[in-house]
C-alpha positions as CSV (number, residue, x, y, z in Angstrom):
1,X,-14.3,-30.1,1.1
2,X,-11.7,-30.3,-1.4
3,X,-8.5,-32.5,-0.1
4,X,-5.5,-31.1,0.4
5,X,-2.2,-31.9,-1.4
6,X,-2.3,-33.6,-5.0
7,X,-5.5,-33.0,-5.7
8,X,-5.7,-29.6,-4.7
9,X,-2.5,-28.7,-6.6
10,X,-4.6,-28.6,-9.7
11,X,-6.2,-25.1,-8.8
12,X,-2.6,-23.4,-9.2
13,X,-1.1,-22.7,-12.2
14,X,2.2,-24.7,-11.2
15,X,4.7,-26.9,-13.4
16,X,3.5,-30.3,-12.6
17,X,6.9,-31.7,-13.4
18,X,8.1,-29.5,-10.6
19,X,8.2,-30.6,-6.7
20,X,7.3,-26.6,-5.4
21,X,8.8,-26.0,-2.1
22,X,9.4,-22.7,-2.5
23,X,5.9,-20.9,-1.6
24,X,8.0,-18.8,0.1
25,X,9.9,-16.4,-1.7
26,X,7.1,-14.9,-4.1
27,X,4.1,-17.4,-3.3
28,X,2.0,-18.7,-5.6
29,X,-1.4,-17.9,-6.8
30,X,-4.4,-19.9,-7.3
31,X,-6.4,-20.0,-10.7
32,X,-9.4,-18.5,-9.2
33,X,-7.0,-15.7,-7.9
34,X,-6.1,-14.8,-11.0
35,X,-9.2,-14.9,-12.9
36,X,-10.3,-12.5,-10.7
37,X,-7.4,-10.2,-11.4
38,X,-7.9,-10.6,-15.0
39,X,-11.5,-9.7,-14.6
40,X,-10.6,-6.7,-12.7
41,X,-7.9,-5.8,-15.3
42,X,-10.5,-5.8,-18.6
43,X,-12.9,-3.6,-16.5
44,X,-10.4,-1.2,-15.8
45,X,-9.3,-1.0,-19.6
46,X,-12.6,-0.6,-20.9
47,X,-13.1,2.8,-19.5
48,X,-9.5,3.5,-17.8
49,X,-10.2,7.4,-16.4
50,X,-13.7,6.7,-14.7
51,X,-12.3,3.3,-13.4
52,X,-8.9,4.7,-11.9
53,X,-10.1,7.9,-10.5
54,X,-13.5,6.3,-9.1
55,X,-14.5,3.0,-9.6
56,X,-11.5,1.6,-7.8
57,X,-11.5,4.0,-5.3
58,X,-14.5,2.8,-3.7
59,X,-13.5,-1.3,-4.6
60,X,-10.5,-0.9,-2.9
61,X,-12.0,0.9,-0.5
62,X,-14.3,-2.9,0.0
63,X,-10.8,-5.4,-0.4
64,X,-9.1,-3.5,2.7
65,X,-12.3,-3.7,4.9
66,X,-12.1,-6.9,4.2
67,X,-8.5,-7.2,5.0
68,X,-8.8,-5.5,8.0
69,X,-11.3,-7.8,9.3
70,X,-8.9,-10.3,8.7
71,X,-6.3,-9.1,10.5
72,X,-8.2,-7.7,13.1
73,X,-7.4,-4.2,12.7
74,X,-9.5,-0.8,12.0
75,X,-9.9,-0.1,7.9
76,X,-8.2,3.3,9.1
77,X,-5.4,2.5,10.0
78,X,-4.0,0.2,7.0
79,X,-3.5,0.9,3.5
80,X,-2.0,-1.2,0.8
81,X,1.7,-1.3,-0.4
82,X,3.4,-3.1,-3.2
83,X,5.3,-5.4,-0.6
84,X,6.5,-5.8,2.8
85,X,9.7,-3.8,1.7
86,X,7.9,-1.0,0.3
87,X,5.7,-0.7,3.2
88,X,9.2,-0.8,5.4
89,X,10.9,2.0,3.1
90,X,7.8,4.1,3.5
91,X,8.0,4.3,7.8
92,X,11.8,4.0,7.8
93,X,11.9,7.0,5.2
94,X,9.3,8.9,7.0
95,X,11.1,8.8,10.4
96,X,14.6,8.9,9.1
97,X,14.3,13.0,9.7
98,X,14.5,11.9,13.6
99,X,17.7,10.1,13.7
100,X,20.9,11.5,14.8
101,X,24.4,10.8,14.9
102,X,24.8,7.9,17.1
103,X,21.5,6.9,17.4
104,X,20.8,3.0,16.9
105,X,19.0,1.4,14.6
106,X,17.8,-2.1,16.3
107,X,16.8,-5.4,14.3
108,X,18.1,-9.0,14.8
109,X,20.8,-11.0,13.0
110,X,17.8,-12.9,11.5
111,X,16.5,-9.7,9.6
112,X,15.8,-9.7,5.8
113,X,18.3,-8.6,3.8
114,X,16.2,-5.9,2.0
115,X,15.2,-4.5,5.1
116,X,19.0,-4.6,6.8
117,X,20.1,-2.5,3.9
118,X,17.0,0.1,4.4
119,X,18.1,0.1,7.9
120,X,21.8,0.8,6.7
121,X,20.6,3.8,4.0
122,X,19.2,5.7,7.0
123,X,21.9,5.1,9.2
124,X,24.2,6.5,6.1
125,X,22.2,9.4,5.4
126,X,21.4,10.4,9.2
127,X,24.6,8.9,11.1
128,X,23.0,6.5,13.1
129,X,24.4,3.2,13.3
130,X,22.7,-0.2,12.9
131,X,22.5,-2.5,15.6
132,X,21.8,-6.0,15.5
133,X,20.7,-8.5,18.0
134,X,22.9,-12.0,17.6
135,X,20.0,-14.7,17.7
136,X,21.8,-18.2,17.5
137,X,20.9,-20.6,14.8
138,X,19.5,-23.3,16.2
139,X,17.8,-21.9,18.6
140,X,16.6,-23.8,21.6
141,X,13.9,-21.7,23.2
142,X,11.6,-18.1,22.6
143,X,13.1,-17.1,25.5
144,X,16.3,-16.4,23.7
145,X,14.8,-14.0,21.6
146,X,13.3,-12.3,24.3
147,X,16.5,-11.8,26.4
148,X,18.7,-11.4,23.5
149,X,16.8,-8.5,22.3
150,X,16.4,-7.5,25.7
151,X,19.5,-6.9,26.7
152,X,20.7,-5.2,23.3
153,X,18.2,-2.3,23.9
154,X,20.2,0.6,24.7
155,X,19.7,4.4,25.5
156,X,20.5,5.0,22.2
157,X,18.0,2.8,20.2
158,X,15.5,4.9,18.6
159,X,13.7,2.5,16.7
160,X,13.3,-1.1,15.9
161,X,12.3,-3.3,13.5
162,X,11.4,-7.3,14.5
163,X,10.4,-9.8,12.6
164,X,7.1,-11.5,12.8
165,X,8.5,-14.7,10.8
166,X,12.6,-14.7,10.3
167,X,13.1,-15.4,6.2
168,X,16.5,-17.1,6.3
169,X,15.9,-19.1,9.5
170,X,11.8,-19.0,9.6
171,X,11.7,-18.7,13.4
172,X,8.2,-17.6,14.7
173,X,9.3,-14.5,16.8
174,X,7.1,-13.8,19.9
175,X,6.2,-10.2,18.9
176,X,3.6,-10.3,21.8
177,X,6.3,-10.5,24.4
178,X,9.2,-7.9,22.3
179,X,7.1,-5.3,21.4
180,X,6.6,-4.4,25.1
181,X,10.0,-4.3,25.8
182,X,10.3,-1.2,23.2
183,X,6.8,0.4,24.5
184,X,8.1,0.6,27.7
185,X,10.8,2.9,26.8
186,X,9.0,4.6,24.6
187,X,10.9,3.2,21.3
188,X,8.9,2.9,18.1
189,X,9.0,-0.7,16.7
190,X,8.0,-1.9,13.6
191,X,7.4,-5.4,12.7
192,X,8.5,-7.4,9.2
193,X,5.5,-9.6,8.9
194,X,6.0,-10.6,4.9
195,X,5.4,-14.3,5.6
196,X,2.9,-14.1,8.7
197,X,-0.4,-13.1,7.3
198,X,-2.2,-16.2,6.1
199,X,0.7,-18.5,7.8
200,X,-0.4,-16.9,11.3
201,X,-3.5,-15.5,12.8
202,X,-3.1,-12.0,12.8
203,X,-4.4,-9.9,15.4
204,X,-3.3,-6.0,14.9
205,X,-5.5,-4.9,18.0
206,X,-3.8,-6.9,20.3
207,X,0.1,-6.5,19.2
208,X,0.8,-3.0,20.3
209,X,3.4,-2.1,17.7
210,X,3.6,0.7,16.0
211,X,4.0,-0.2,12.4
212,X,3.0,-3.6,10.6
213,X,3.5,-4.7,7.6
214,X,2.6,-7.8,5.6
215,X,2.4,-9.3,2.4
216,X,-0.8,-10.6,0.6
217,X,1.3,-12.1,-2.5
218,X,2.6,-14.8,-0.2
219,X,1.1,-17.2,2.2
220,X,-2.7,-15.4,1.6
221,X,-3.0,-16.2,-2.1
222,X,-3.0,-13.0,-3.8
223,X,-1.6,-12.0,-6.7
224,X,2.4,-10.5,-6.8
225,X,2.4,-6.6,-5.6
226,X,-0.1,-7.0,-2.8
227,X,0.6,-6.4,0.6
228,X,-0.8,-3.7,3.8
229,X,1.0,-1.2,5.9
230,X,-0.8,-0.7,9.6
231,X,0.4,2.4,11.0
232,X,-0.7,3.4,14.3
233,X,-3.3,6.5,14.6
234,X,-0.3,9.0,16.7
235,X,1.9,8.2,14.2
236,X,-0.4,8.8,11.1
237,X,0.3,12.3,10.4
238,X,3.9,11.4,10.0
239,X,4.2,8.6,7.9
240,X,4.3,9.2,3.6
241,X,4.8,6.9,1.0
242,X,8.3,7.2,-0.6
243,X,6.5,8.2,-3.6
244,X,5.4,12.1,-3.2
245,X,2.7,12.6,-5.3
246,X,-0.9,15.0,-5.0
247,X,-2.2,13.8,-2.1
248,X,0.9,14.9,0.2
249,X,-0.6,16.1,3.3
250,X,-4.5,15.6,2.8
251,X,-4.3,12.4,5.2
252,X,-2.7,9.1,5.8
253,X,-5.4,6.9,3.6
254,X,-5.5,9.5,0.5
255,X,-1.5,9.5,0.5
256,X,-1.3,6.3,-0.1
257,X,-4.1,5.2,-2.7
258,X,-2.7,7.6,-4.8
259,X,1.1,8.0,-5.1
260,X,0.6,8.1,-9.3
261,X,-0.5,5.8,-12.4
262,X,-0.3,1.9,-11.1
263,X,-2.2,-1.0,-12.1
264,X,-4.4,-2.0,-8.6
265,X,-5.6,-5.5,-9.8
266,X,-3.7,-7.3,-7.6
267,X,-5.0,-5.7,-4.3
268,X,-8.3,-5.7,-5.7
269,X,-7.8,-9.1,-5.9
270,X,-7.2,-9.5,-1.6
271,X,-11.2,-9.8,-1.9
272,X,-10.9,-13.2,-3.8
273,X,-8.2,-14.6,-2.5
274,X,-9.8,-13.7,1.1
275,X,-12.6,-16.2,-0.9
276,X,-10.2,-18.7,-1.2
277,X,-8.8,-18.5,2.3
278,X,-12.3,-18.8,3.7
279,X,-13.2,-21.2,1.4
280,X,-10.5,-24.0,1.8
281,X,-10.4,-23.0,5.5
282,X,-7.7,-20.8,7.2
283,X,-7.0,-22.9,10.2
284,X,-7.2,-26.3,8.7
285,X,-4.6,-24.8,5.9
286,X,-2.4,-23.8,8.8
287,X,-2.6,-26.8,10.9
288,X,-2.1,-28.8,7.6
289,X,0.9,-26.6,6.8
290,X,2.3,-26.7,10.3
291,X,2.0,-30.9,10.4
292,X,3.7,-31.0,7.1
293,X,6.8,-28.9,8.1
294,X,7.2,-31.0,11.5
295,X,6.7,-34.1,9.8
296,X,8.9,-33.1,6.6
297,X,11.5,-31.8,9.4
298,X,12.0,-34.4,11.1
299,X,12.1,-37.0,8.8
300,X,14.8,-35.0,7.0
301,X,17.0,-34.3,9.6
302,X,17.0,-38.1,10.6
303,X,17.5,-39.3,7.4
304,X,20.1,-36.8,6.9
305,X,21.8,-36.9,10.6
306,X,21.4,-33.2,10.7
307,X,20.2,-31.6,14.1
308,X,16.7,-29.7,14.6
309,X,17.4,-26.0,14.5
310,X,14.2,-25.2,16.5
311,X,11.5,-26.2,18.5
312,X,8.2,-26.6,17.2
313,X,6.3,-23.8,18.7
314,X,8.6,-21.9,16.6
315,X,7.7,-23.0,13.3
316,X,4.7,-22.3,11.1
317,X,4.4,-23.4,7.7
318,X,8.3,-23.0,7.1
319,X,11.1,-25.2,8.2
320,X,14.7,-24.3,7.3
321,X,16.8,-27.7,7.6
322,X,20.5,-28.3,8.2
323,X,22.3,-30.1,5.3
324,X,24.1,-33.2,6.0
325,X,27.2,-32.5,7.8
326,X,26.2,-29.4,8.5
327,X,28.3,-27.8,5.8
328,X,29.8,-24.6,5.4
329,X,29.0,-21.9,2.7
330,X,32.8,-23.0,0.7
331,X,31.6,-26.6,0.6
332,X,32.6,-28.0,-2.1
333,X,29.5,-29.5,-3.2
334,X,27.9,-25.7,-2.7
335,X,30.5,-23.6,-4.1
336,X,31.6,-25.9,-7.3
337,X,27.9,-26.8,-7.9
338,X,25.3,-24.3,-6.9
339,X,23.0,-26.5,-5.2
340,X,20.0,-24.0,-5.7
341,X,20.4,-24.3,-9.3
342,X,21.4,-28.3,-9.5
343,X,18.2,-29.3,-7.5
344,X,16.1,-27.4,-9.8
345,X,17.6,-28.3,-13.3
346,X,18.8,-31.7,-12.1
347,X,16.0,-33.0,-9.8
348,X,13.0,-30.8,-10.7
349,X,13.1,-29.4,-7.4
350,X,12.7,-25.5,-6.2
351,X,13.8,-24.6,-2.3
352,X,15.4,-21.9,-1.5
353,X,19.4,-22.3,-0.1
354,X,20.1,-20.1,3.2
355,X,23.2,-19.0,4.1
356,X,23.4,-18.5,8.1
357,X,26.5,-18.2,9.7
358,X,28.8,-19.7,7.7
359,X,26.5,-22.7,7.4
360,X,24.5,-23.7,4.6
361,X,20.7,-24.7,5.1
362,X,17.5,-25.7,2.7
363,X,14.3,-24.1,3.7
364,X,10.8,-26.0,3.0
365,X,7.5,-24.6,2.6
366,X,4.6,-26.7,3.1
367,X,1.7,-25.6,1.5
368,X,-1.8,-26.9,0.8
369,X,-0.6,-28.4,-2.4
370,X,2.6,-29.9,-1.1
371,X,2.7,-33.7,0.5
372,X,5.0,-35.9,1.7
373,X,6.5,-37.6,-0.8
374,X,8.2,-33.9,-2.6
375,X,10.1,-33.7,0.8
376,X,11.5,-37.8,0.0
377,X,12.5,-36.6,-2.9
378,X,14.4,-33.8,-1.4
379,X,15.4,-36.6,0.8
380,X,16.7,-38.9,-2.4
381,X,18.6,-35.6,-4.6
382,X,20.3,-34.4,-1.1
383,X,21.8,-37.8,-0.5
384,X,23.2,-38.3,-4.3
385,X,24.6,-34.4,-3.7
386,X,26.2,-35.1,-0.9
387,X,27.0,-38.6,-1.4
């Protein structure tokens, strides 16, 4: 078995002159991956009609059984999206006919930004109103969450979206114990799981909710544009893509493989990077992953006198680390020198910068590939920075 960190770094494609802590954002995709993308790519251009409209039917047909298995859920009730946003527009969209004026819109002050402002276009168009949760930041306990968004479900919500794993604050949420709260009151609630599947181990059949949707593009392996949308079976009939195209009304499956002309190498590609998942292992990856962020964490936020935002049952294979000081977003050193952009062209270094209540965070993502000493060298650039 192939170690992990250095030496496994050489099966991506990434600048070696580069420490990569930012698997996050769009993920990264390993060589294999994307041999196998190309592969699919030159068969489909070889004989483009027979390959789109039934060669690929029946491949992807294969990649989402796969996927399914997975994530534990039945191949019937997921399809693929693009990403976790499209697969958010398409239930949002779908249901939006069912709010009214002064209905609520529920999600958490931890919710990503694409998804707040999908939220925000229904609410325009239907006049409901958004409502969201305040979940401090740092957080002490999952039982916050739980009676936070407890107690901020109202008469008036009509649906919900939670995340699986925040993106700003990459809190673990403890879907299993929230999504009942909605299902009691009969609430549909859908849950953001862009950087769960891979990170976590998924299981659709025991979660309850009533949408999910993930991405495959990030902490899976697969190649950009490649994520799933489960939709539960009463709900099926009701939900569309947000592209209308021929298959509108011949079923939930058929609606979706076909919304018009797109290139489906990357989901076609799920099947490989499944391969690699299995292959490297998916638990060791995530206990590797999960070591790295608590070890990276903490030596951090001692060497930087900073506090620890969470506890560790709340972190997966993202950290997100107060700065030293604790500084606010019109810092000086943020504002006059954009810190995203300085550790990168100054340091080699890419991490994300959060912004999170008027505070000013880095966020670390601890992949296979990543070890120790990228993190001290976060460690070295922060301190010049700040010095």
């Amino acid at each position: 078995m192939q170690e992990f960190g250095k030496e496994i770094r050489k099966r991506w494609l990434l600048d070696e002159d580069v420490a990569f802590m930012n698997h996050g954002s769009f993920g990264a995709c390993p060589r294999d991956v994307l041999t196998a993308q190309s592969e699919w790519r030159i068969k489909m251009e070889r004989q483009l009609v027979k390959f789109l409209t039934v060669e690929a039917t029946a491949e992807l047909k294969k990649s989402i059984e796969k996927l399914a298995v997975f994530v534990r859920a039945k191949e019937s009730d997921i399809v693929f999206v693009e990403n976790a946003t499209t697969g958010v527009n398409a239930v949002v969209r779908s249901l939006m006919p069912k709010f009214k004026p002064g209905d609520e819109l529920f999600t958490t002050t931890h919710v990503y930004g694409a998804m707040r402002k999908t939220l925000h276009y229904a609410a325009d168009v239907s006049g409901a109103k958004v409502v969201e949760a305040v979940v401090p930041f740092p957080i002490q306990s999952v039982d916050q969450v739980v009676e936070i968004v407890k107690n901020g479900i109202t008469d008036k919500t009509k649906f919900a979206i939670i995340d699986h794993i925040t993106s700003p604050t990459a809190l673990v949420y403890p879907i299993e114990r929230i999504i009942p709260l909605f299902k009691e009151r009969g609430i549909p609630v859908m849950i953001d799981g862009a950087h769960a599947l891979g990170q976590l181990d998924i299981n659709m059949d025991k979660y309850g909710a009533d949408f999910y949707t993930g991405n495959c593009h990030k902490w899976l392996y697969a190649p950009k544009g490649s994520a799933f949308l489960y939709v539960d079976p009463k709900w099926q009939k009701e939900i569309h893509p947000t592209n209308i195209s021929h298959n509108y009304l011949t079923g939930f499956k058929p609606e979706f493989e076909w919304i018009g002309t797109r290139d489906p190498t990357a989901w076609l590609s799920v099947s490989a990077a499944l391969g690699f998942v299995n292959e490297i292992g998916a638990d060791k990856m995530r206990r590797y992953g999960h070591n790295l962020a608590i070890d990276a964490r903490k030596m951090l936020s001692d060497s930087w006198g900073s506090n620890i935002c969470a506890p560790e049952g709340m972190i997966g294979m993202l950290a997100t680390i107060e700065l030293p000081g604790n500084p606010k977003d019109d810092d000086k050193h943020l504002v006059n020198n954009n810190l995203h952009d300085r550790l990168r062209d100054e340091f080699h270094i890419e991490i994300p910068v959060i912004g999170m209540n008027g505070h000013v965070y880095v966020r670390i993502s601890c992949q296979v590939y990543n070890s120790m000493d990228e993190y001290e060298q976060l460690d070295r650039a922060i301190k010049k920075i700040f010095a």
